[in-house]
C-alpha positions as CSV (number, residue, x, y, z in Angstrom):
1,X,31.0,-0.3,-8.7
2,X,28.4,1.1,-6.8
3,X,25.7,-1.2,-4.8
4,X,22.3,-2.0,-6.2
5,X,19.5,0.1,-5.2
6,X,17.3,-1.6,-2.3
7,X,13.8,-1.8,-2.8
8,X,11.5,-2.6,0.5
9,X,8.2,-3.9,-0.2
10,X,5.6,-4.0,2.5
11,X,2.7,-5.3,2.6
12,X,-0.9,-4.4,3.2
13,X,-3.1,-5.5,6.3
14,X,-4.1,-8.4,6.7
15,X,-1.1,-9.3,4.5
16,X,2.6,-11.9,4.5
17,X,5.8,-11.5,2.7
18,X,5.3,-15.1,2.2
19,X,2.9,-17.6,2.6
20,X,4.4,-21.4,1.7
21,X,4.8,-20.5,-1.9
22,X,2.5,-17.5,-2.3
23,X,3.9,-14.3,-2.6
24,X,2.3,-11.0,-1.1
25,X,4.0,-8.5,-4.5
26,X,3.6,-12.2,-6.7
27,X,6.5,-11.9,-9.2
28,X,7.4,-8.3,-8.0
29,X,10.9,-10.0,-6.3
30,X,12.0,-11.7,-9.3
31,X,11.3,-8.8,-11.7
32,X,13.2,-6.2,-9.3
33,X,15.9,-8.6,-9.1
34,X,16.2,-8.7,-12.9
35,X,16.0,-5.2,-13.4
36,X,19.2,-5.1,-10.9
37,X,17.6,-3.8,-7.8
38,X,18.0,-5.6,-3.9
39,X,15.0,-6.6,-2.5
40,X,13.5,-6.7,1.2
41,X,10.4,-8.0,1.9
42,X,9.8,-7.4,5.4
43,X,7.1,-9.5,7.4
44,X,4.8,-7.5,9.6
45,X,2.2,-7.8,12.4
46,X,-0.1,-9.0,9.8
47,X,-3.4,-7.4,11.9
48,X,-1.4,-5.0,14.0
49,X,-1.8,-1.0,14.3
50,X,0.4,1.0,12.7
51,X,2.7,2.3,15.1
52,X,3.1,-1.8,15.7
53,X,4.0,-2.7,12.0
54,X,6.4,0.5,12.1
55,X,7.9,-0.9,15.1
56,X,8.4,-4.1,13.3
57,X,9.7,-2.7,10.0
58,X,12.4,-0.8,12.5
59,X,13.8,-3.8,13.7
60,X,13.8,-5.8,10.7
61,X,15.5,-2.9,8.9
62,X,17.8,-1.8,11.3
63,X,20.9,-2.9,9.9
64,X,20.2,-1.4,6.1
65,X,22.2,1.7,5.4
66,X,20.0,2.7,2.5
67,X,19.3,4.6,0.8
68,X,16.0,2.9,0.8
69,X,13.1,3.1,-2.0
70,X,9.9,1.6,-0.2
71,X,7.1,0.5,-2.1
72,X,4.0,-0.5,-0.4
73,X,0.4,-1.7,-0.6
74,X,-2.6,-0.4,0.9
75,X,-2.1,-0.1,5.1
76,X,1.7,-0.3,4.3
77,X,1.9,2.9,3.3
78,X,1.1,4.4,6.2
79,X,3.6,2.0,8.3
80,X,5.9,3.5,6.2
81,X,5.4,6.9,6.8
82,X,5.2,6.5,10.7
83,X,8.9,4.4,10.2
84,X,10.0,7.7,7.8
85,X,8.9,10.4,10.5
86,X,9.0,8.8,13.9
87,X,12.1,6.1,13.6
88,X,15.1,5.3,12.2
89,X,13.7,5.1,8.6
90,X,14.3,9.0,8.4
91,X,17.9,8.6,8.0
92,X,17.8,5.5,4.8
93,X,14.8,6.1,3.2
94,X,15.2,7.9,-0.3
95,X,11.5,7.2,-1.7
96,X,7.9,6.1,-0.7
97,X,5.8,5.2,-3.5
98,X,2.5,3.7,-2.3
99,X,-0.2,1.9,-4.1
100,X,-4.0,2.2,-2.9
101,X,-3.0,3.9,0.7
102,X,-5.7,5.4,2.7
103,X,-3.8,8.6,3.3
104,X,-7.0,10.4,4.6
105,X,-8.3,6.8,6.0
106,X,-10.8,4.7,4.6
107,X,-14.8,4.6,5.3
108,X,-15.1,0.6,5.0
109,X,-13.0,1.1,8.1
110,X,-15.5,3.1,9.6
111,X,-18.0,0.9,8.3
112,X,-16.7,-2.3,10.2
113,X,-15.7,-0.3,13.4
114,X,-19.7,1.2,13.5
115,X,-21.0,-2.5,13.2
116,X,-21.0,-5.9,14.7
117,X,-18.1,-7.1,13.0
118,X,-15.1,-9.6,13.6
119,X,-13.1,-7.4,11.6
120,X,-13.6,-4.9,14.2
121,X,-11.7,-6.5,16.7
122,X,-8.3,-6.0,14.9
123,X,-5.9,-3.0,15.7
124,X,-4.8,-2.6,12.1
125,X,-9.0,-1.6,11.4
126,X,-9.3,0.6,13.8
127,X,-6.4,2.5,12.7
128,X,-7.8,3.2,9.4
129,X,-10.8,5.1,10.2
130,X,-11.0,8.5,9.1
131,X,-10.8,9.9,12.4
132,X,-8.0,8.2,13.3
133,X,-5.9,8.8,10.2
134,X,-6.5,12.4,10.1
135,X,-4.7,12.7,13.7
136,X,-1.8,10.7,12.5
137,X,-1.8,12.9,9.3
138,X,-1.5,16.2,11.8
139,X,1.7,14.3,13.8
140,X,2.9,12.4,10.6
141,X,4.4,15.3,8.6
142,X,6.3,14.7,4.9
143,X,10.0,15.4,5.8
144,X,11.4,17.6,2.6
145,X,14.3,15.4,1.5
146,X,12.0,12.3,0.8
147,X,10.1,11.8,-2.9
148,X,6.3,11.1,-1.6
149,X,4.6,9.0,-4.6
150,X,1.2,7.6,-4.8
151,X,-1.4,5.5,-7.0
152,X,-4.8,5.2,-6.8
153,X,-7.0,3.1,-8.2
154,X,-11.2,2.4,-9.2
155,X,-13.3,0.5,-11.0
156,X,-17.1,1.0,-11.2
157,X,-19.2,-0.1,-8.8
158,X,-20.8,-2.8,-10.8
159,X,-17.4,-4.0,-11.7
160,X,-16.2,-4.5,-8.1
161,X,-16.4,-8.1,-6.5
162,X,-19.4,-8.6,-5.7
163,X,-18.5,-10.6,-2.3
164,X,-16.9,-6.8,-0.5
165,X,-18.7,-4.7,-3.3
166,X,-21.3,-3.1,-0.5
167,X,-17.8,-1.4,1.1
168,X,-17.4,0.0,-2.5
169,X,-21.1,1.3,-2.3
170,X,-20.7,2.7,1.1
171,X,-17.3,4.6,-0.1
172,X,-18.8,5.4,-3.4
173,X,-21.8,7.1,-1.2
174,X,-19.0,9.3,1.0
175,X,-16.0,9.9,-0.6
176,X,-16.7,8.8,-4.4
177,X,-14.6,6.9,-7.1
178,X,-12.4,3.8,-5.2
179,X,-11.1,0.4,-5.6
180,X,-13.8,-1.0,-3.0
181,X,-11.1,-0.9,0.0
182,X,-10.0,2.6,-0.4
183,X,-11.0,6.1,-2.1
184,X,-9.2,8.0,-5.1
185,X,-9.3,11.0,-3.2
186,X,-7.7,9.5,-0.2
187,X,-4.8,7.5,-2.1
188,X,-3.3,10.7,-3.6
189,X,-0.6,11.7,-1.5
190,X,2.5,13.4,-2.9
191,X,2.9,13.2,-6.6
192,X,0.2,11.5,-7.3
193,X,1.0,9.8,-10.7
194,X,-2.0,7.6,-11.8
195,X,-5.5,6.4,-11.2
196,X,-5.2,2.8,-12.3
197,X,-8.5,0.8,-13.7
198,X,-8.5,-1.9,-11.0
199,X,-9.3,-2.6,-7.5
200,X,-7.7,-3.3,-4.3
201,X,-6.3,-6.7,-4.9
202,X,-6.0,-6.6,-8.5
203,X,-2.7,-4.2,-7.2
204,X,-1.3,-7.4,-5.7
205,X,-2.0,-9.9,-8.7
206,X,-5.8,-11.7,-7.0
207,X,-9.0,-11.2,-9.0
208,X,-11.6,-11.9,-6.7
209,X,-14.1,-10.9,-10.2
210,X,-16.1,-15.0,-9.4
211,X,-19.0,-13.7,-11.3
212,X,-20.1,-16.1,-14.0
213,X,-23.0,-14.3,-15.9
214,X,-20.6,-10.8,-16.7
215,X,-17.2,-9.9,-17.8
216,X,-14.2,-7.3,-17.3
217,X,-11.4,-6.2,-18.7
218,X,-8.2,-7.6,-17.3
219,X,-5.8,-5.6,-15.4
220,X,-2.7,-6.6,-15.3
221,X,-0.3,-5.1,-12.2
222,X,3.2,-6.1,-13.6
223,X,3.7,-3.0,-15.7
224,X,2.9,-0.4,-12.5
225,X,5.7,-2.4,-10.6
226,X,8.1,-2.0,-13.9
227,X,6.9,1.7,-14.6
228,X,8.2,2.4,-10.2
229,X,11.2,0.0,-10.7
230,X,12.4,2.2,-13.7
231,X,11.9,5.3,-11.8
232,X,14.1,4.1,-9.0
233,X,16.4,2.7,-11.8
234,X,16.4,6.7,-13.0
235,X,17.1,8.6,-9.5
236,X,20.3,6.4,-9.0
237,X,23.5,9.3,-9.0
238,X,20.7,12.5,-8.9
């Protein structure tokens, strides 16, 4: 019988594998684990740069064989792709799907970094500019034997939480369309496979919406998780 395929899930910045009871991917476990996959859920400088997240996803992976399918939120995208091309992950990893990843970096990030801003004194914010990304995208290269997928996702601007929606207006002025964390244009990477209707933490099951006097639609995160499981589920024996 062969082994179960292992599915990593990392986290976004800012983020926890687990906090008391609250999941980062809430539900995403169980349902991976029902659909016969192994799942990691690796815990990572939660406000650290990238190189120290990869670093951290090196040692806490370093005795998996793989192959590996990652699946990550926003910032853990990009850990993952620094693990892929600069450490170990290069030899076990077998996918990357990423969800809302600022692959060409993120202008809220350049927003914070340009103002007086406690955000701005975190590693993992500064690594997010556009400047910054942009060099690690020139000494990050795709390696040819790993599937690059991606997500994106948007909502308009007037249906973005109000309490972070001026980052959505400030991306919407530069780059266009985004989730209020993170551009459409610079979440494609790879095969990019869908623009979802949502923003950047309806991707990891919290509606920050709080707005009594208007309404919007739903979105509901589960099925994208099912939709990547039964992917992996298909490439098994390829």
């Amino acid at each position: 019988m062969s082994p179960r395929p292992t599915v990593v899930l990392i986290h976004g910045l800012f983020g926890f594998s687990k906090l008391l009871s609250f999941e980062y991917f809430r539900g995403v476990r169980a349902l991976y684990e029902s659909m016969g996959l192994h799942v990691l859920v690796p815990r990572l400088p939660w406000a650290g740069s990238i190189e120290q997240r990869a670093n951290s996803l090196t040692i806490q992976l370093q005795h998996e064989e793989g192959p590996l399918h990652l699946v990550a939120h926003s910032m853990g995208g990009l850990d993952a792709r620094y693990w892929i091309t600069h450490l170990d992950g290069v030899s076990k990893v077998t996918s990357l799907t990423t969800l809302a990843t600022p692959h060409h970096g993120s202008s809220a990030a350049d927003y914070v970094c340009s103002r007086i801003s406690p955000f701005r004194l975190f590693a993992g914010v500064h690594s997010l500019t556009k400047e910054n990304i942009t060099r690690f995208n020139v000494s990050t290269p795709d390696l040819p034997h790993i599937s690059y997928r991606s997500y994106s996702a948007a909502r308009p601007l007037a249906e973005l939480p109000w309490i972070v929606r001026h980052y959505g207006r400030h991306i919407q002025q530069l780059e266009g369309d985004n989730d209020v964390q993170v551009s459409v244009a610079s979440a494609r990477w790879g095969e990019h496979i869908a623009t979802l209707p949502c923003d950047h933490y309806e991707l990891i099951f919290h509606d920050f919406w709080f707005n009594p006097f208007r309404s919007r639609i739903h979105f509901d995160s589960m099925p994208v998780y099912r939709n990547i499981a039964a992917w992996i589920l298909s490439q098994e024996g390829k």
